[in-house]
PASEBA-1860 file (N, C-alpha, C; in nm, 3 decimals):
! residues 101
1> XXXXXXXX> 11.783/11.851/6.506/11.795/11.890/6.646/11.659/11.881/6.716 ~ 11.549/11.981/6.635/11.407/11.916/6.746/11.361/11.771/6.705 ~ 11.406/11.682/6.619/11.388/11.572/6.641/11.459/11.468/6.777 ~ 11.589/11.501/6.775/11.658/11.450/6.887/11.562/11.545/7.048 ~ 11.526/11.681/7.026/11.484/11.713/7.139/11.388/11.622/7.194 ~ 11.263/11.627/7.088/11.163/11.565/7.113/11.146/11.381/7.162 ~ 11.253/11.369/7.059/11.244/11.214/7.134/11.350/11.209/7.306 ~ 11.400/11.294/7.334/11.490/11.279/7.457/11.363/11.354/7.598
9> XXXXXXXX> 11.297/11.420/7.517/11.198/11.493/7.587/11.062/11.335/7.626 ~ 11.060/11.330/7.548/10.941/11.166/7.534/11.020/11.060/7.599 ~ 11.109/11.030/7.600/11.152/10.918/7.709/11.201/10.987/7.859 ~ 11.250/11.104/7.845/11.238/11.155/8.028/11.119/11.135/8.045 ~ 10.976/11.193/7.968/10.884/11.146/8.044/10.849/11.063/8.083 ~ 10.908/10.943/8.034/10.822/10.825/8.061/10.917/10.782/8.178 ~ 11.067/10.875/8.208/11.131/10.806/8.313/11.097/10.895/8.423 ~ 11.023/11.011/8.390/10.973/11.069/8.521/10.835/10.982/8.564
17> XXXXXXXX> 10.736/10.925/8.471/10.646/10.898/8.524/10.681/10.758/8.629 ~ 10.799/10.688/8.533/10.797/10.557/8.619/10.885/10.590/8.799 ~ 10.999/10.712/8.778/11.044/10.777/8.873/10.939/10.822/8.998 ~ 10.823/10.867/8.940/10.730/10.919/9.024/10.662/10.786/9.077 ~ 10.637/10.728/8.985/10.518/10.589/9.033/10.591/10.510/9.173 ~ 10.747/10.481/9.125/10.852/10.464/9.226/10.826/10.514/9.378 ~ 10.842/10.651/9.301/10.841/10.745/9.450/10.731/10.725/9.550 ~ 10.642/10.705/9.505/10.472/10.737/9.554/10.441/10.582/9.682
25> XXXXXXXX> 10.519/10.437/9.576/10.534/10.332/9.602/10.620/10.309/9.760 ~ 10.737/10.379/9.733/10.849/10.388/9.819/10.757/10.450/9.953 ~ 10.696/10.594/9.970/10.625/10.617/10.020/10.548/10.546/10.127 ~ 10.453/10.470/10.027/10.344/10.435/10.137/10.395/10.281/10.182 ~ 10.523/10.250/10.075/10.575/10.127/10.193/10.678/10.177/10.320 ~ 10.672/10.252/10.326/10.768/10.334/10.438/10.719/10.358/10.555 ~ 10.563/10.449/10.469/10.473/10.443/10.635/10.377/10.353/10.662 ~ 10.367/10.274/10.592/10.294/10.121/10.615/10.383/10.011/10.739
33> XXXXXXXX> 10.547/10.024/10.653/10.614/9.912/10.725/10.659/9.979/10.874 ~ 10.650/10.155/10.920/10.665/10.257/11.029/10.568/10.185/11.111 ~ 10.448/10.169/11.022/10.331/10.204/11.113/10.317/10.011/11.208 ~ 10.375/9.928/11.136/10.380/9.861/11.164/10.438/9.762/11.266 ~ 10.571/9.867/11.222/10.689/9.826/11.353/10.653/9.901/11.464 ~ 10.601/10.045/11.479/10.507/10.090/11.615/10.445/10.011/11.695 ~ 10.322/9.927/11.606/10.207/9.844/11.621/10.276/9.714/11.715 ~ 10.378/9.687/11.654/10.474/9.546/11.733/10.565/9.581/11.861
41> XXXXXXXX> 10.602/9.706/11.847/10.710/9.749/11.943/10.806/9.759/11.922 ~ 10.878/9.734/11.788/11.008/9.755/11.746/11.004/9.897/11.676 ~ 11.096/9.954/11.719/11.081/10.095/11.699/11.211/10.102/11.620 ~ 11.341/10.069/11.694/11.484/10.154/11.646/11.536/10.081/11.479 ~ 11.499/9.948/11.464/11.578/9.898/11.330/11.431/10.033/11.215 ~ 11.361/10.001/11.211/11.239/10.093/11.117/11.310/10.215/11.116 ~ 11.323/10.291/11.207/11.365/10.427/11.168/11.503/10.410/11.073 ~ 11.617/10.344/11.152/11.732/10.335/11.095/11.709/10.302/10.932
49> XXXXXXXX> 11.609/10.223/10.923/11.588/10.170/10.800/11.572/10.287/10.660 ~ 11.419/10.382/10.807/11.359/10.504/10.674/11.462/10.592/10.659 ~ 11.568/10.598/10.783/11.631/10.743/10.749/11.775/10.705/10.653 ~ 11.805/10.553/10.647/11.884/10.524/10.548/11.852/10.530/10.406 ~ 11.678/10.468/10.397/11.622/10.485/10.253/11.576/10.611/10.207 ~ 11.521/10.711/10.288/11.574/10.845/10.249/11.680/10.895/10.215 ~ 11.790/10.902/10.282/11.917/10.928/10.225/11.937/10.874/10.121 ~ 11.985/10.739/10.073/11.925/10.684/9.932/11.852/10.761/9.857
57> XXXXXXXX> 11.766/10.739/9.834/11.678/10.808/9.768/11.692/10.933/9.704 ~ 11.749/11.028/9.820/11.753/11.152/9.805/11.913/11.198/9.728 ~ 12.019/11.053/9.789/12.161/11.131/9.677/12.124/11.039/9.573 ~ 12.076/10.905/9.510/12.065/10.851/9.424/11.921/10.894/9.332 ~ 11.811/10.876/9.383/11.698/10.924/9.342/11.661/11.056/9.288 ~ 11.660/11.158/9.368/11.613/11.253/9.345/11.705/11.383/9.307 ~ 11.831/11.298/9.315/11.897/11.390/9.275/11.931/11.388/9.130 ~ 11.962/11.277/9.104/12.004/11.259/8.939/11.852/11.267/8.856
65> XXXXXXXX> 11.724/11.267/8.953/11.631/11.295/8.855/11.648/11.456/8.812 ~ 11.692/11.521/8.905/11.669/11.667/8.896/11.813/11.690/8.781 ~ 11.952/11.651/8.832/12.011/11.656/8.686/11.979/11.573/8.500 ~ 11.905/11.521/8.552/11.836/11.456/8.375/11.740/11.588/8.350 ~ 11.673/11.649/8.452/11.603/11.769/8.347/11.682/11.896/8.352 ~ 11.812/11.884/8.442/11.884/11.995/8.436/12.007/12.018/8.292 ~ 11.986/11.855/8.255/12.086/11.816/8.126/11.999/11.815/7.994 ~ 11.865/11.794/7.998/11.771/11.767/7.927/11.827/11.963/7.837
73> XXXXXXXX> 11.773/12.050/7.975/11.787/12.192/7.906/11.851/12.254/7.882 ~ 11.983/12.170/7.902/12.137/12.217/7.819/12.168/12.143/7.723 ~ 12.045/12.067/7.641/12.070/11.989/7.559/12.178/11.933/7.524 ~ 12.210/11.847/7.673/12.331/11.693/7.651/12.204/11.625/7.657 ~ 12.154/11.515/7.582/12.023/11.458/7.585/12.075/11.302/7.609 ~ 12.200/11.288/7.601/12.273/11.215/7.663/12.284/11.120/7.794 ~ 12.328/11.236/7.861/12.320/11.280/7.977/12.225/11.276/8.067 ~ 12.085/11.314/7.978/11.979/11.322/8.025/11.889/11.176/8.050
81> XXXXXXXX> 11.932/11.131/7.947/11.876/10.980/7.954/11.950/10.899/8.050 ~ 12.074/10.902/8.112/12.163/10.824/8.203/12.111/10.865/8.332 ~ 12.135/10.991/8.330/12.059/11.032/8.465/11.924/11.014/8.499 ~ 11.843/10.989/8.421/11.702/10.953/8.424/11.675/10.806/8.452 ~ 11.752/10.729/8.336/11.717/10.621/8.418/11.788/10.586/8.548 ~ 11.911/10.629/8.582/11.956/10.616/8.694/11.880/10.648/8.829 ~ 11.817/10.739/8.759/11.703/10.830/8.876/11.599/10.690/8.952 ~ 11.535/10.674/8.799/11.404/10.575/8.855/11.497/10.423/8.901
89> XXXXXXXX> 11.584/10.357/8.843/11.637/10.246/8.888/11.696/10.269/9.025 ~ 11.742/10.335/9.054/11.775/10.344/9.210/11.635/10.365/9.288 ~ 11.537/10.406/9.262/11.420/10.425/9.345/11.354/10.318/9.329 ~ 11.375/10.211/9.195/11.273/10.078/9.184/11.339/10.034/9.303 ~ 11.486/10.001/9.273/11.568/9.954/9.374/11.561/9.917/9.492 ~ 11.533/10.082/9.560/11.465/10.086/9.662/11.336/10.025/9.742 ~ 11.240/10.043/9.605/11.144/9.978/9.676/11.151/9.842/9.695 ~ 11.223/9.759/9.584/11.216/9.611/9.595/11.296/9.585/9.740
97> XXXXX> 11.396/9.649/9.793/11.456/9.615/9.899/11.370/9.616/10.032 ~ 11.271/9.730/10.042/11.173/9.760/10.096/11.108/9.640/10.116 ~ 11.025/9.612/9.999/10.954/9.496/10.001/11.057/9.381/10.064 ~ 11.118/9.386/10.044/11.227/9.246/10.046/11.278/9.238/10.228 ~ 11.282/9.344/10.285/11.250/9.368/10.412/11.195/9.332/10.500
END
């Protein structure tokens, strides 16, 4: 059993770190590509854009990250790994679309 903990514990981390790296990414292409569409004059598609990729983010992203450590400590480790990577792949997701934008 703390063998299964420990290894389910060692790969959330590594799907929180890539989850976070995601996040941080998503971020500053958000207010980079904001700051940009200001700069030009296009204002209304940018917002529509951030407040869609927030929403994203927030039912795909950040939510199933928060159930992988909420499953992690009811030891379904299962569970925990689906939701984890689900977490960070919807936020890579995100950003590549971003970029792709």
């Amino acid at each position: 059993m703390a063998d299964r903990n420990g290894e389910s514990r060692k790969w959330l981390t590594i799907n929180t770190a890539i989850f976070g790296g995601a996040s941080i990414a998503l971020a500053i292409l958000g207010v980079t590509k904001m700051i940009a569409s200001f700069v030009s004059g296009n204002i209304a598609m940018p917002i529509v854009g951030a407040v869609l990729g927030l929403g994203l983010f927030g039912w795909f992203g950040a939510k199933n990250f928060m159930e992988a450590w909420k499953a992690h400590s009811n030891t379904d480790y299962g569970q925990a790994m689906t939701k984890g990577i689900t977490a960070w792949a919807a936020t890579v997701g995100l950003v590549l679309v971003r970029i792709l934008t």
